[in-house]
N, C-alpha and C positions, 0 to 999 in steps of 0.2 A: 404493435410490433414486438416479435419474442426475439430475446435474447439469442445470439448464434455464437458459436467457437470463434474467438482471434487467432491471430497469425501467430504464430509459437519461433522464438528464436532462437538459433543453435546453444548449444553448452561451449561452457568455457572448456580450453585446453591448455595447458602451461606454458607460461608466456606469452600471455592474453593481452595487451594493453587496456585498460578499462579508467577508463574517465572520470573524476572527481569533479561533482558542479554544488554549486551550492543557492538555490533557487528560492530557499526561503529565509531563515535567520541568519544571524551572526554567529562563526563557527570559530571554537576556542581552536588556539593552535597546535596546543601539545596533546588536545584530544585527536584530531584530527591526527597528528602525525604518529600517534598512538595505533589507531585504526590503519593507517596506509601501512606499518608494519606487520600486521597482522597479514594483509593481504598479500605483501610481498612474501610472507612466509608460504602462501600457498603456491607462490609459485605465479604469482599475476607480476603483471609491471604497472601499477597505477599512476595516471599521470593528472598531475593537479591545475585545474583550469585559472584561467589569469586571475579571475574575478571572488575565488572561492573565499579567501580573507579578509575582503574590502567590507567595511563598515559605511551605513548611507550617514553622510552627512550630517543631516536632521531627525533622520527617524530610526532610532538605537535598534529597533525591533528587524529591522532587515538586514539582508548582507551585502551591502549595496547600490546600485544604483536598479532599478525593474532593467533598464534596456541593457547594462552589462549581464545581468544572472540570464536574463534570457538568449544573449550573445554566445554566454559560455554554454549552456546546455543546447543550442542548433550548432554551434561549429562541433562539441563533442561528438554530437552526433551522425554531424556531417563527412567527418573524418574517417575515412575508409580503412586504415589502420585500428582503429578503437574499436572493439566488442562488446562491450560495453558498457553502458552510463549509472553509476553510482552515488545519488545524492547524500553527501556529505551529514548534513542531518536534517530535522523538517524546522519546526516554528512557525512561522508565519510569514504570507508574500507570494507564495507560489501563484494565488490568484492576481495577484497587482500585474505578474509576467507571461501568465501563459497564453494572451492574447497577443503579445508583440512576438513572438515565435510562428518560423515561416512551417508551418504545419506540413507546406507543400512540400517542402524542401526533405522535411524530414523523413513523410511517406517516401520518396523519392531514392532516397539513402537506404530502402528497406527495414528489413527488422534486426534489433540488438536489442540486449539484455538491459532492460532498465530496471532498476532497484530504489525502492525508497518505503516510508511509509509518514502517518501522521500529518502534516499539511501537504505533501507528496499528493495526497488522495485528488488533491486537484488536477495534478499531471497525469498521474494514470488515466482520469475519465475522458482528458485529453487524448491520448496515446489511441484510447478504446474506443471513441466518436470518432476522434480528426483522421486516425494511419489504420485501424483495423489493426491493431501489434499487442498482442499479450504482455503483462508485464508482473513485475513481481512485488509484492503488498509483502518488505521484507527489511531488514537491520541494516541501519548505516555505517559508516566508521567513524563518524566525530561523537554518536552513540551513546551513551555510557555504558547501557543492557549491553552493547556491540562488544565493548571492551571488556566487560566483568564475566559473562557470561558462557562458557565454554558450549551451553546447547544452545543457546543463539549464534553461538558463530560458525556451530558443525551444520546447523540446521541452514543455513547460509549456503556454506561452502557444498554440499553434499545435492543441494540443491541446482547450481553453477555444473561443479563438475561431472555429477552423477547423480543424475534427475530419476532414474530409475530408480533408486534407493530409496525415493523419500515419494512414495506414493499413495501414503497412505498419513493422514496429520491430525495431529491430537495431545496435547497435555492428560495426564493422569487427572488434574482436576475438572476435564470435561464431564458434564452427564447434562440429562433433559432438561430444559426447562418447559418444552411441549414437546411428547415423543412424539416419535414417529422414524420413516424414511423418508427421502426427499431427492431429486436428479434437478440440476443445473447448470447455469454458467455462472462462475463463481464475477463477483464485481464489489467494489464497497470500499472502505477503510474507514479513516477515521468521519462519523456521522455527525458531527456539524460541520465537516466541510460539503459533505453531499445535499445538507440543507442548503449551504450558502448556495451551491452551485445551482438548484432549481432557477429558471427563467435566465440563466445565462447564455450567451453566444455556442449553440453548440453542444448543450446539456443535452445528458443521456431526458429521453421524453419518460423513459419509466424505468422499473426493476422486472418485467414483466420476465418470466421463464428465466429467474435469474437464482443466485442463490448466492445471498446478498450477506458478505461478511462486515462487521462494522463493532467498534471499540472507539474509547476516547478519552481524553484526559482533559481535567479542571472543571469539568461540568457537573454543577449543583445537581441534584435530582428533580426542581424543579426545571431547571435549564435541557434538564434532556430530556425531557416528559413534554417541554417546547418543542425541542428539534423533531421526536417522535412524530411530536402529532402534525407538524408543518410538512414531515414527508407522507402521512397518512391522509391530512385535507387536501394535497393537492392529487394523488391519486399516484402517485409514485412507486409505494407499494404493492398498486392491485396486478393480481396475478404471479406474486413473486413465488418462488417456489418451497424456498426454505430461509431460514437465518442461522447465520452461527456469530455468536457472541467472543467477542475477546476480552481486552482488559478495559477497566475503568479505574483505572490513579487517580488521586489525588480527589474521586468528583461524588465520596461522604460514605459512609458506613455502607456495605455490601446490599446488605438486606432490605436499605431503603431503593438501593440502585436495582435491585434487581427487581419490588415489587412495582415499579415503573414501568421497565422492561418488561414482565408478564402480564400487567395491564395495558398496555399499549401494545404490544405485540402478537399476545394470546388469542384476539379476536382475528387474527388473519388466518384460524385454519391450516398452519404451515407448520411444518417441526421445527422449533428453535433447540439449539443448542446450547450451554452457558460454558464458559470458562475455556474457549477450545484452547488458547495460548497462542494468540499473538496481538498486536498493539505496543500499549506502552509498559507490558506488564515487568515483572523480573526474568521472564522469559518471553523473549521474541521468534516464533517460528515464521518461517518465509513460507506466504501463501498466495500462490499462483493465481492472477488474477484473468478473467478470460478462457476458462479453458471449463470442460465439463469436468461436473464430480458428482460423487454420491454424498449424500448426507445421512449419518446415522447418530441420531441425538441420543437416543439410546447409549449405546455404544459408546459413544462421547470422541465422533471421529468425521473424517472430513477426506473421501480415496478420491484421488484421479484418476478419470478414463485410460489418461496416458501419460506418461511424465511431461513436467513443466515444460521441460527444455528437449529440443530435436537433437 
């Protein structure tokens, strides 16, 4: 099965209401209301879900209970007012929740703008199996990059309100790491969560006719020379079209991470790209996930057929 276009969801307009959920860590408060400032300045009315602050009990790592995070992101969604769903920030959990979510409910509700990235990636694959809805592999507001960074937040917003503007994506320190050209459907995020997700309820079967972006953070270079080769023996890779590479923080000196990355990658025949700019890095670009694009590793660029957003 090859990869096909998702449902593309309209652009934001001023006085959007858009939704705060928080579906994987625990999220600091004055980041968070740091971030929903921001947004209010563009002109959105962000509105914050019951559960986004709650810490679980016993286990520090989440941000409350799996069946409230998954509460607040179906009723967000559910809600005919809201355009929007905007995860608060990632960490870890999105997988503990995104099985107690009425998937049906949510196809049912149509398509809205959902935003996140980093444990997020669990939710998009969700969004892109469960509903057929495009989604955006993009900055959150509890954030820090979100907060610091004035081309992660234009790259954001310009994306939201005028999708036409930004059709074409690429940091200055992109360039080859296998040239070439390359045509797909963009899919991916952070790549040990698309490890974990193999054999799950619902898992994308492959990356076939796809054009698979993916970044990560805290990952040794033997750790991701794992994750590689666990989506390469199960066959996940075969047929994918191209790769473009983002950031890798905090997971060991460059040059070891990248000869990883070219050993594992290199033999698939496919343009990769290195450094295109988004992830965890100092700059976060919002990259449209579901939708065709060209790949020019060369170039060190990444053009949409059509803008993200209808």
């Amino acid at each position: 099965m090859t990869l096909t276009p998702l449902t593309r969801p309209a652009r934001l307009r001023p006085g959007a209401r858009v939704a705060v959920v928080a579906p994987s860590g625990p999220v600091p408060a004055e980041r968070l209301e740091a971030g929903l400032d921001i947004l209010r300045g563009w002109e959105l009315e962000p509105v914050v879900m019951p559960h986004v602050l709650d810490e679980h009990p016993r286990l520090g790592h989440l941000a409350g209970e799996d069946a409230d995070r998954a509460r607040d992101l179906q009723e967000a969604w559910c809600d005919p007012s809201v355009s929007a769903v905007l995860c608060a920030r990632g960490g870890y959990g999105a997988q503990r929740m995104v099985d107690l979510v009425d998937w049906a409910a949510i196809r049912a509700a149509g398509p809205k703008v959902f935003v996140g990235y980093s444990d997020v990636t669990a939710l998009h694959e969700a969004f892109a199996v469960r509903t057929g809805l495009s989604t955006l592999h993009g900055p959150m507001p509890a954030a820090v990059t979100f907060l610091k960074d004035p081309r992660t937040q234009e790259s954001l917003r310009a994306t939201l309100f005028e999708p036409e503007s930004v059709r074409t994506l690429g940091l200055e320190t992109a360039g080859p790491l296998v040239p070439g050209r390359a045509r797909g459907i963009t899919l991916g995020g952070c790549v040990s969560i698309l490890a974990a997700d193999l054999g799950t309820p619902h898992a994308r079967p492959s990356a076939r006719g796809g054009l698979l972006l993916i970044e990560d953070v805290g990952e040794e270079p033997y750790r991701l020379d794992r994750i590689l080769t666990q989506l390469l023996r199960s066959g996940w890779l075969d047929g994918v079209a191209g790769v473009a590479l983002g950031s890798w923080a905090e997971c060991g000196p460059y040059e070891e991470i990248r000869a990883v990355l070219l050993d594992r990658l290199g033999g698939l025949g496919v343009p990769v790209v290195e450094e295109l700019g988004f992830g965890h890095g100092p700059t976060t670009l919002t990259m449209p996930l579901g939708v065709p694009v060209v790949l020019d590793a060369d170039a060190g660029t990444l053009t949409l057929d059509e803008p993200a957003l209808r």
